[in-house]
C-alpha positions in Angstrom: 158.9 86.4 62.0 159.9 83.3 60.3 163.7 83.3 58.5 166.2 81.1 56.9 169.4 81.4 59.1 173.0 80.3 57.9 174.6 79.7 60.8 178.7 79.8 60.1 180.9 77.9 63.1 183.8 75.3 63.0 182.4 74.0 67.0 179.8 71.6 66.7 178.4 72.4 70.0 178.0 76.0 69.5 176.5 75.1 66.3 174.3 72.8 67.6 173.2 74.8 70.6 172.6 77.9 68.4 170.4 75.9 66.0 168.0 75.2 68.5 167.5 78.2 70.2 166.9 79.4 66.6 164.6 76.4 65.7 162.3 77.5 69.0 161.8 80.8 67.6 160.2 79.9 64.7 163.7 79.7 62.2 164.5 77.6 59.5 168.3 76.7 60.3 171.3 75.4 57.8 174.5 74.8 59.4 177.9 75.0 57.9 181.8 74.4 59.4 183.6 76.5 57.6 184.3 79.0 55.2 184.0 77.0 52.1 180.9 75.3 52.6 179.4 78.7 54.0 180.2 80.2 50.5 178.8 77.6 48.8 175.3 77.3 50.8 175.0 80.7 50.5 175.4 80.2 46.3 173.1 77.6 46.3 170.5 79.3 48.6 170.9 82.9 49.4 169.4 83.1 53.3 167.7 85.8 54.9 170.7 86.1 57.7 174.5 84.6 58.5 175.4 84.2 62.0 178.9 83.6 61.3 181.9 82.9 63.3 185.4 85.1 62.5 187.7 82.6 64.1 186.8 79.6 61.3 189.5 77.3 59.4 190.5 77.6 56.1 188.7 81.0 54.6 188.1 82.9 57.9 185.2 84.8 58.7 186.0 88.1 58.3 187.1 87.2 54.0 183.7 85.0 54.5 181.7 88.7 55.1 183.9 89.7 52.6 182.8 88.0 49.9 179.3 88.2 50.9 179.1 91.7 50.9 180.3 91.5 46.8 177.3 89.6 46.3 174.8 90.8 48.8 173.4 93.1 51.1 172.3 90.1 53.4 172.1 90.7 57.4 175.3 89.6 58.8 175.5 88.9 62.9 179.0 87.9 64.1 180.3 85.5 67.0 183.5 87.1 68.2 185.7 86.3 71.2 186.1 88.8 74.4 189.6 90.0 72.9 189.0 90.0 69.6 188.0 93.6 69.2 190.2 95.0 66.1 188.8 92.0 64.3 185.2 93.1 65.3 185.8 96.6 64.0 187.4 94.9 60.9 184.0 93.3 60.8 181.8 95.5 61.1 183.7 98.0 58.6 183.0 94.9 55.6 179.5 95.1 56.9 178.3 93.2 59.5 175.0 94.0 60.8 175.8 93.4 64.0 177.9 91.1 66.5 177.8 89.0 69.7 180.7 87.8 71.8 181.7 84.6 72.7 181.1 83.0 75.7 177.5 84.2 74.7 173.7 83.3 75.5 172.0 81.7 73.1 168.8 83.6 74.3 170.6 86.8 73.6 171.8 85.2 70.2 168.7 84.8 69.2 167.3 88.2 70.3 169.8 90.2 68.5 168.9 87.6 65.2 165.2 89.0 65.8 166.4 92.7 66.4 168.5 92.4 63.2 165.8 90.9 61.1 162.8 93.2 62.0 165.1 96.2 60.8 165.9 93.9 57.4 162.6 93.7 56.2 160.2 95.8 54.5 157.9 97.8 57.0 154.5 99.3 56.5 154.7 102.1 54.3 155.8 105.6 55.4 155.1 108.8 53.9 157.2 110.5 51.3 160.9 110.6 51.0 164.0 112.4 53.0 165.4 114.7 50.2 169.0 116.3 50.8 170.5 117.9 47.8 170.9 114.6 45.4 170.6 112.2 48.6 167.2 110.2 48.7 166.0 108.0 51.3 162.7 106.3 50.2 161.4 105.2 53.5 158.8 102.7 52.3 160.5 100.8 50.1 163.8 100.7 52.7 166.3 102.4 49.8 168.4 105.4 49.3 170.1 107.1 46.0 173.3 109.4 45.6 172.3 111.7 42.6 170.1 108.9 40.8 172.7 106.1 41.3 171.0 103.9 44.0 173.7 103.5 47.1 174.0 100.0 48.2 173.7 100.4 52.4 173.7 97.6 55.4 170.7 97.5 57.1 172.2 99.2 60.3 173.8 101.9 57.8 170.5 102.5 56.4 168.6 102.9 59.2 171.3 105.5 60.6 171.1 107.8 57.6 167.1 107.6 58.3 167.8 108.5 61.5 170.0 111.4 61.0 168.0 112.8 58.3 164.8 112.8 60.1 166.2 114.2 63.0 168.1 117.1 60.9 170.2 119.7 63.1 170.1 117.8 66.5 173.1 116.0 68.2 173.5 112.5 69.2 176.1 110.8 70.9 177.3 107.2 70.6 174.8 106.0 73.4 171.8 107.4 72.3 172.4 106.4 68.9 173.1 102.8 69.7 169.9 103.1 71.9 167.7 104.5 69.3 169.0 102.9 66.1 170.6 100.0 67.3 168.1 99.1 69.8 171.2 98.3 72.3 170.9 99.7 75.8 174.4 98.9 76.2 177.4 98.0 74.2 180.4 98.9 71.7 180.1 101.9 71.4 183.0 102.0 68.4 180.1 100.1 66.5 178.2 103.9 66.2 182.1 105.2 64.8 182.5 102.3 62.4 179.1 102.6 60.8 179.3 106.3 61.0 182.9 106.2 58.7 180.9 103.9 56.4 178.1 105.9 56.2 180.3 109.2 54.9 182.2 106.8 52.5 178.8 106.4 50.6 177.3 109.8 51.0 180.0 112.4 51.4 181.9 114.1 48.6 184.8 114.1 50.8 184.2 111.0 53.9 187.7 113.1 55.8 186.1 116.7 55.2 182.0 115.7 56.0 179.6 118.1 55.0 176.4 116.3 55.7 177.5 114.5 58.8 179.4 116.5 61.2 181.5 115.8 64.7 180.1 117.6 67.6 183.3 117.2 69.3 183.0 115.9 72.8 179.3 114.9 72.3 179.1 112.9 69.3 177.7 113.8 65.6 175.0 115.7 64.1 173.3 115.3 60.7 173.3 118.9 58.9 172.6 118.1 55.3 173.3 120.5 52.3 175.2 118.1 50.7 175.8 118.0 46.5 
């Protein structure tokens, strides 16, 4: 699974390091330093991922995903220090795909990269749609529509509202969710309540009163549909 990779980071090391890990699994690699020239690559050659550093000089990362996310629905993977968990969340809420924290493996950088990019791209055609009310999820063709205006979803929220939908009535909580949608056998857990408050912004009428997404308190949530 070949890709063009952006890879966003103001340490020349890591940057260096993380190119090569990336070259050896078959990746076409650009590097930038720093906010600016990220923005501009990205204009001059839209990728098909950002690894990209929060803690960068000048335009930080997290405005960086900002911007992006005007302009694109491009997987974003973020390098994050130990502590920096609020601006993780932050993060993920202008949406990031997914995230690794520093110190970090490169092997496990580049795993997650892989993970990330399988779920991006277009897989073999599935049959029909998932139909709730005016929500559509074309399976096949990896898009979804809010009475006939199409919503514009993340990878990771796209694959949870396929998730939820096809598994209709049942309870999840956080672990099994990051196990079976996220691929994670461990991790964040706040990562499955981030996405899952982004999710309900895009196909709720009301994201604080859910209809189609509940709370199973003290278990996790459950996808009930009946929605508009």
């Amino acid at each position: 699974m070949t890709a063009r990779i952006l890879v966003v980071d103001d340490d020349v090391t890591v940057r260096d390091v993380v190119r090569r890990y990336l070259e050896l699994a078959g990746h076409e690699v650009e590097l930038a330093g720093d906010g600016e020239q990220a923005l501009r690559s990205f204009a001059f050659r839209e990728p098909d991922l950002v690894v990209l550093d929060l803690m960068l000089p000048g335009i930080d990362g997290l405005e960086v995903c900002r911007r992006l996310r005007h302009r694109s629905a491009v997987p974003v993977v973020m390098l994050t220090a130990l502590g920096e968990e609020e601006d993780r969340i932050v993060g993920l809420q202008l949406g990031a795909d997914d995230y690794v924290t520093k110190p970090f493996s490169p092997r496990e950088l580049a795993l997650r990269v892989t993970s990330v990019l399988r779920r991006a791209r277009p897989r073999q055609p599935e049959p029909g749609e998932l139909v709730d009310g005016g929500l559509r999820v074309d399976l096949a063709a990896r898009s979804a529509g809010l009475d006939g205006v199409e919503l514009a979803l993340t990878t990771r929220e796209f694959d949870l509202l396929a998730f939820f939908m096809t598994h209709r009535g049942k309870a999840f909580n956080r672990a099994e969710l990051l196990e079976r949608v996220w691929g994670w056998e461990f991790g964040d857990q706040s990562t499955v309540t981030v996405h899952v408050r982004r999710l309900r912004e895009k196909v709720e009428v009301d994201s604080a009163r859910p209809v189609r997404i509940a709370t199973v308190w003290g278990v996790g949530y459950r996808y009930d549909g009946g929605g508009r």
